[in-house]
C-alpha positions as CSV (number, residue, x, y, z in Angstrom):
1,X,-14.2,3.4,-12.0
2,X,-12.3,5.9,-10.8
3,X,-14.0,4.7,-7.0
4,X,-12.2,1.3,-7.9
5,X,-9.1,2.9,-8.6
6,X,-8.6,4.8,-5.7
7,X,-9.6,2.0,-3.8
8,X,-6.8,0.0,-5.9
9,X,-4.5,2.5,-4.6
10,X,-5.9,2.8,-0.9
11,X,-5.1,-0.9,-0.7
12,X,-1.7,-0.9,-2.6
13,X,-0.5,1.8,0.3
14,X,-2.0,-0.5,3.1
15,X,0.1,-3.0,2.0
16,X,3.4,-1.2,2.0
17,X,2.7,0.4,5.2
18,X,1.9,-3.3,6.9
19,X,5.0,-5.2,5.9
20,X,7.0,-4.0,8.5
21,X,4.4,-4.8,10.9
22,X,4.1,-8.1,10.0
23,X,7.1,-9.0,10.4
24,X,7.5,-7.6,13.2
25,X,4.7,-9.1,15.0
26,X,5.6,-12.2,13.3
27,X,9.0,-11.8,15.0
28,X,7.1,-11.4,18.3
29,X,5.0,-14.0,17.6
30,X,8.4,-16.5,17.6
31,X,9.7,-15.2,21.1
32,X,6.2,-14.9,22.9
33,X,5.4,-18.9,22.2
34,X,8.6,-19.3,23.6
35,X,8.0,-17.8,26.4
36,X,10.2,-14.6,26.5
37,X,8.8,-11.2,26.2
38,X,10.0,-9.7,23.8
39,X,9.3,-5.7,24.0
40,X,13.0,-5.1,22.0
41,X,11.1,-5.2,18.7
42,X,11.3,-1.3,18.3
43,X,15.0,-1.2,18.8
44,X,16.2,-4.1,16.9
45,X,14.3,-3.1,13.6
46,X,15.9,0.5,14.8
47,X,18.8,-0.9,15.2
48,X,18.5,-3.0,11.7
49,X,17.3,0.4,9.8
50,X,20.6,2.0,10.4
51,X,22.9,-1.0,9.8
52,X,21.5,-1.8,6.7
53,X,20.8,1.9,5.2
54,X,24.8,2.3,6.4
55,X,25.8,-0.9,4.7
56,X,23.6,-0.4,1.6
57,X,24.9,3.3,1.4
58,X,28.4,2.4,1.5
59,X,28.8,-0.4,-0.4
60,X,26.0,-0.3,-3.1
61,X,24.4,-3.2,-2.5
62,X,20.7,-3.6,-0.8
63,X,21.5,-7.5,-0.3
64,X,24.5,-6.2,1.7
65,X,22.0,-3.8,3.8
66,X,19.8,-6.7,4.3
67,X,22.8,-9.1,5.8
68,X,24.2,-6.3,7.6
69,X,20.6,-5.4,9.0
70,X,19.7,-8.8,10.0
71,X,23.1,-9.2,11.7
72,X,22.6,-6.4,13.7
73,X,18.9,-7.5,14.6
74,X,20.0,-10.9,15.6
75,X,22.9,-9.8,17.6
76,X,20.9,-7.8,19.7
77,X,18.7,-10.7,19.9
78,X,20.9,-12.6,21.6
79,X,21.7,-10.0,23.9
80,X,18.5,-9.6,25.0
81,X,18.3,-13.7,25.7
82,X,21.5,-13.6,27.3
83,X,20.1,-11.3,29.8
84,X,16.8,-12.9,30.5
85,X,17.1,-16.4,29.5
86,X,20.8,-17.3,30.6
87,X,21.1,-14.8,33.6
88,X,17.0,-14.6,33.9
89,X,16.9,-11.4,33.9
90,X,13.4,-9.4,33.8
91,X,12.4,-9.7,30.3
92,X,10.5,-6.5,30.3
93,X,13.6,-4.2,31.4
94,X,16.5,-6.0,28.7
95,X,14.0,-5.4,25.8
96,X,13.1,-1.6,26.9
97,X,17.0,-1.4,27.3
98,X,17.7,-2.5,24.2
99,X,15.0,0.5,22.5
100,X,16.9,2.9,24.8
101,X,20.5,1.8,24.0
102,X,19.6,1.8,19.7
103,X,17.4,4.9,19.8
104,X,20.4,7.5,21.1
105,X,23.4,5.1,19.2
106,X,21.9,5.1,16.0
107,X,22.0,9.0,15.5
108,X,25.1,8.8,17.5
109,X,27.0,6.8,15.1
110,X,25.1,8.3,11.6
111,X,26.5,11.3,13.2
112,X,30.0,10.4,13.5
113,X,30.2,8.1,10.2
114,X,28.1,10.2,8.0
115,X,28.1,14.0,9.6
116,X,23.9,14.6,8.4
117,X,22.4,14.8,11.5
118,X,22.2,11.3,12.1
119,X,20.4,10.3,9.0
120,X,22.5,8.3,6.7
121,X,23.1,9.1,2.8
122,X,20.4,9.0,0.5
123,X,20.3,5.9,-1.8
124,X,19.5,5.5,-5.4
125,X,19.2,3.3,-8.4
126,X,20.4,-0.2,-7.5
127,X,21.4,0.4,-3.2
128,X,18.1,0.0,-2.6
129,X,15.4,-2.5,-3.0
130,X,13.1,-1.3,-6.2
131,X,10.1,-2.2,-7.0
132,X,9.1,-5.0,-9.1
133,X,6.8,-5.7,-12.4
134,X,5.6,-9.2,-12.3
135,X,5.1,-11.4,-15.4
136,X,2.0,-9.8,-17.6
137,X,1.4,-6.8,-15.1
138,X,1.7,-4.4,-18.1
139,X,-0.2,-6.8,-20.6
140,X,-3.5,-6.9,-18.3
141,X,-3.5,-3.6,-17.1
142,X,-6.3,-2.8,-19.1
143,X,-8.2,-5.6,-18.3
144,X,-11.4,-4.3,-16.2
145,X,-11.5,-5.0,-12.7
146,X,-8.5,-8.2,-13.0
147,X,-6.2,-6.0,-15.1
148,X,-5.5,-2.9,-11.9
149,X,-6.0,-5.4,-9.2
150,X,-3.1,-7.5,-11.0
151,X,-1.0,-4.8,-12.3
152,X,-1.2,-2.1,-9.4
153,X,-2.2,-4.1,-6.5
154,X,-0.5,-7.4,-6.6
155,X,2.6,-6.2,-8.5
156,X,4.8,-3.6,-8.1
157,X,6.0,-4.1,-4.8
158,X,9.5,-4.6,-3.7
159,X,10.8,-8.3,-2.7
160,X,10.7,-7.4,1.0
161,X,6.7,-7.1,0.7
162,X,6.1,-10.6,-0.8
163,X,8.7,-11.9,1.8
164,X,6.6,-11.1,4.6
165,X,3.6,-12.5,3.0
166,X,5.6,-16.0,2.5
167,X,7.1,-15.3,6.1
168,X,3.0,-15.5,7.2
169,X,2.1,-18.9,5.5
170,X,5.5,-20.3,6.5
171,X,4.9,-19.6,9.9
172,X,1.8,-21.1,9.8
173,X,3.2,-24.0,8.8
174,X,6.3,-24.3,11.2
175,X,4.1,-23.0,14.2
176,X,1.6,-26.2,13.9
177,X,2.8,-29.1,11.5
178,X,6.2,-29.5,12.7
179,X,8.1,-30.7,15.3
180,X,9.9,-27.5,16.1
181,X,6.4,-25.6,16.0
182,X,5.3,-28.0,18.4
183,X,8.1,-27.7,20.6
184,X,7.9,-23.7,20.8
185,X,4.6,-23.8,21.7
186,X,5.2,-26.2,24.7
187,X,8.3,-24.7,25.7
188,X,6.2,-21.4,26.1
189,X,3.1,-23.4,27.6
190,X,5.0,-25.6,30.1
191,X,9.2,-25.8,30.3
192,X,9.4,-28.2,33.2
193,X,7.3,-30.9,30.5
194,X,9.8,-30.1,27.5
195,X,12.7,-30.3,29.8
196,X,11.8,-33.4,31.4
197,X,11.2,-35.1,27.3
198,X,14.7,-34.2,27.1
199,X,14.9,-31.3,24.8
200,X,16.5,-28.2,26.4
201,X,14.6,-25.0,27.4
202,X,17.2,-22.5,26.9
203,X,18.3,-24.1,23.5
204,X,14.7,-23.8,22.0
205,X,14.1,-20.0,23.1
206,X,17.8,-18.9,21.9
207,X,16.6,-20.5,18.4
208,X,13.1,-18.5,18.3
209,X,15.1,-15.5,19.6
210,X,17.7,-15.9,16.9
211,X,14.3,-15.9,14.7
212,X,13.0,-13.1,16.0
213,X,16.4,-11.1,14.7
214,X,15.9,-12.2,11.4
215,X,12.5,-11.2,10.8
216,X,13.3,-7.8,12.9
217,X,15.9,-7.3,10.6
218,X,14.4,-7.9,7.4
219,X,11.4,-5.3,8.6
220,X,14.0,-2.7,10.2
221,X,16.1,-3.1,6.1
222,X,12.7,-2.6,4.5
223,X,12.1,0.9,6.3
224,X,15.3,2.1,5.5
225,X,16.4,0.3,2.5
226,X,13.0,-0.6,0.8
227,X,10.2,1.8,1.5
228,X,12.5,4.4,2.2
229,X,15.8,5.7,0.7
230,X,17.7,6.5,3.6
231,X,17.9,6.0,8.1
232,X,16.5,8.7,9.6
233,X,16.5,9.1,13.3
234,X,13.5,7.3,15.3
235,X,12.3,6.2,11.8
236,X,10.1,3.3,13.3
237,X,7.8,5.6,15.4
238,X,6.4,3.0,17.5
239,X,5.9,0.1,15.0
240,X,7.4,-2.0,16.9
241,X,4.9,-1.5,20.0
242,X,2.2,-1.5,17.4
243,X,3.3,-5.2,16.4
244,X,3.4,-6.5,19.7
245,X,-0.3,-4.7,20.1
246,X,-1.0,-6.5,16.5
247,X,-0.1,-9.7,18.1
248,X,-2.2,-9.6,21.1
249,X,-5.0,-8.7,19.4
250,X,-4.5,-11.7,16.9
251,X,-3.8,-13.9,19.9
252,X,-0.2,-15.0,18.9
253,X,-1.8,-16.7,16.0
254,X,-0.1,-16.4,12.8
255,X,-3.0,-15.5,10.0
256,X,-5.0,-13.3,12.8
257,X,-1.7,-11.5,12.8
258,X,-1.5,-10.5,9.0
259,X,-5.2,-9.4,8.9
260,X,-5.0,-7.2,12.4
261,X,-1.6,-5.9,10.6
262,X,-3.0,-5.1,7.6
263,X,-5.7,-3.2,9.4
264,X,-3.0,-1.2,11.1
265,X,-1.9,-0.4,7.8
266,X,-5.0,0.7,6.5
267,X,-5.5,3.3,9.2
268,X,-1.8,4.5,8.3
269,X,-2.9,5.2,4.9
270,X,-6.1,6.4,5.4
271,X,-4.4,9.0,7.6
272,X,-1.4,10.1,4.5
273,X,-4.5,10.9,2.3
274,X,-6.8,12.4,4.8
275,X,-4.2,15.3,6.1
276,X,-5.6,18.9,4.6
277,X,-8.8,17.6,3.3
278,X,-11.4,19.2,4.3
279,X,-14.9,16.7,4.7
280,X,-18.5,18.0,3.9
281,X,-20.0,19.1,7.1
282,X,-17.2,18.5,9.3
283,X,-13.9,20.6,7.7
284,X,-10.7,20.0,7.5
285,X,-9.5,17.1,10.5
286,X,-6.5,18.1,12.7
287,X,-3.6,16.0,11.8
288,X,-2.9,15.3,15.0
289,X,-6.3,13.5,15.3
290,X,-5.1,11.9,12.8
291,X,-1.7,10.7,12.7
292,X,-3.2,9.6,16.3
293,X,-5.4,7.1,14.4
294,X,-3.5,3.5,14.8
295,X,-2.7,4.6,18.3
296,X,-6.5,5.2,19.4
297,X,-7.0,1.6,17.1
298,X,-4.5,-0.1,19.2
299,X,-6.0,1.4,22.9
300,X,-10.0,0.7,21.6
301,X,-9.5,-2.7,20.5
302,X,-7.2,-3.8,23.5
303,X,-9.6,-2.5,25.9
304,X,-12.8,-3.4,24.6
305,X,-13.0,-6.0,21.5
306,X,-10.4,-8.5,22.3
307,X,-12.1,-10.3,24.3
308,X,-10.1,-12.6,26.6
309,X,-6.4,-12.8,24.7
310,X,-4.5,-15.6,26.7
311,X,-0.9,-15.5,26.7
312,X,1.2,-18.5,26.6
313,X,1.3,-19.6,30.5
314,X,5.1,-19.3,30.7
315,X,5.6,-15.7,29.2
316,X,8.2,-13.6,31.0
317,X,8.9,-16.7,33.5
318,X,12.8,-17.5,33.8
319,X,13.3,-21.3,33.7
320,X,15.0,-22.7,36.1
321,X,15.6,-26.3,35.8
322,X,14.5,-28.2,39.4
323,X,17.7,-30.4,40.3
């Protein structure tokens, strides 16, 4: 039993540390079938973290963080398509900008609002998003097997973790049973066809950008606001790159993309439990080696066990209508 349990709890932490990813990915997801690249994931769930923590911190409210955050997200968003889709800009360049650009203003500003180094104050009690109990958790807890699988597993999570599972089935749906799903995916197969139906290029990638803020900013408010208690400088540590290496590997394909997240995950929690144990025969791992673990992932399975990932034909293409 007490196997079970830990691997109750193994999973529970794989969980928590995969939400942001699959939003972010998800994000990605919306942008890549558009056809825009969209390497700006990293800054704007950065540049979300600090607006909501900021917001939440001031103000009291988490549901103030999460508007503030997603604002934030979205807005740089919309800069980044108003550099590659409305001037055609390279794609590549406006979203590495846009990490560069949040990664030194963040501090910057936490710095000059807040004076702590660039982190922003710590939140408590109701400014951040708490965990929740759902209906019967503590009733079947001591149920075998059903009863910790329910109660520690499945509940207990804040609302920003069952969001991005909802976010994955919705997407799902809106990606291939409705007209708008259809739509993004030609628009990021083949523009000229979409333009010539009628239905305008630039409008449809500004909408799946403007999607791609939201879910950025609900990932960057549950770093700061959910999972943690506070912004702390470069708090995302490359999650965003890991989503967009999530996405690849699932092939821009929606449920692909919560598994290869999840797996992510795993490794990240695997690695908080396996720092200063020492194995039988082997000692104690360097944490380097392992806090290196979702990196060497990312670099194995892109290299060797994709197998052939192909990209929407228009990615990273500027449209330009033929007159």
């Amino acid at each position: 039993m007490d196997t079970f349990l830990l691997a109750i709890n193994l999973l529970d932490a794989t969980v928590r540390t995969a939400t942001p990813l699959i939003l972010a990915a998800l994000a990605g997801l919306y942008s890549e079938r558009s056809g825009v690249v969209d390497i700006g994931l990293e800054g704007k769930m950065l540049g979300a973290a600090f607006a909501s923590a900021a917001a939440a911190a001031v103000l009291g409210s988490p549901w103030i963080g999460l508007c503030a955050g997603i604002l934030v997200s979205v807005a740089l968003s919309m800069v980044h398509g108003y550099a590659s889709i409305t001037h055609k800009g390279d794609q590549v360049i406006s979203g590495l900008a846009i990490n560069i650009l949040v990664a030194g203003l963040a501090p910057t500003l936490g710095i000059a609002w807040f004076a702590r180094g660039g982190q922003t104050p710590t939140l408590s009690g109701d400014a951040r998003f708490n965990a929740l109990t759902l209906p019967f958790a503590d009733a079947v807890r001591d149920v075998p097997v059903i009863g910790p699988i329910y109660a520690d597993l499945i509940s207990g999570h804040n609302i920003l973790v069952y969001v991005a599972f909802a976010v994955v089935a919705a997407t799902s749906w809106i990606v291939y049973r409705t007209r708008f799903g259809l739509r993004l995916r030609a628009v990021g197969e083949n523009p000229a066809a979409v333009d010539t139906a009628g239905i305008s290029v630039i409008g449809l990638r500004y909408r799946a950008l403007v999607i791609t803020g939201v879910l950025c900013g609900v990932a960057g408010t549950y770093l700061s606001v959910a999972q943690n208690a506070s912004f702390v400088r470069d708090m995302t540590a490359g999650k965003g790159y890991l989503a967009l290496a999530a996405l690849i590997f699932a092939k821009w394909r929606p449920v692909p993309v919560l598994f290869t997240c999840l797996l992510f995950g795993f490794l990240e929690a695997i690695e908080a439990r396996l720092q200063g144990v020492s194995l039988p025969g082997i000692g104690e791992i360097p944490v380097q080696f392992i806090q290196a673990l979702p990196y060497i992932l990312t670099v194995v399975l892109l290299a060797g066990f994709i197998g052939r990932a192909v990209a929407p034909r228009a990615i990273g293409v500027p449209y330009v209508k033929e007159r």
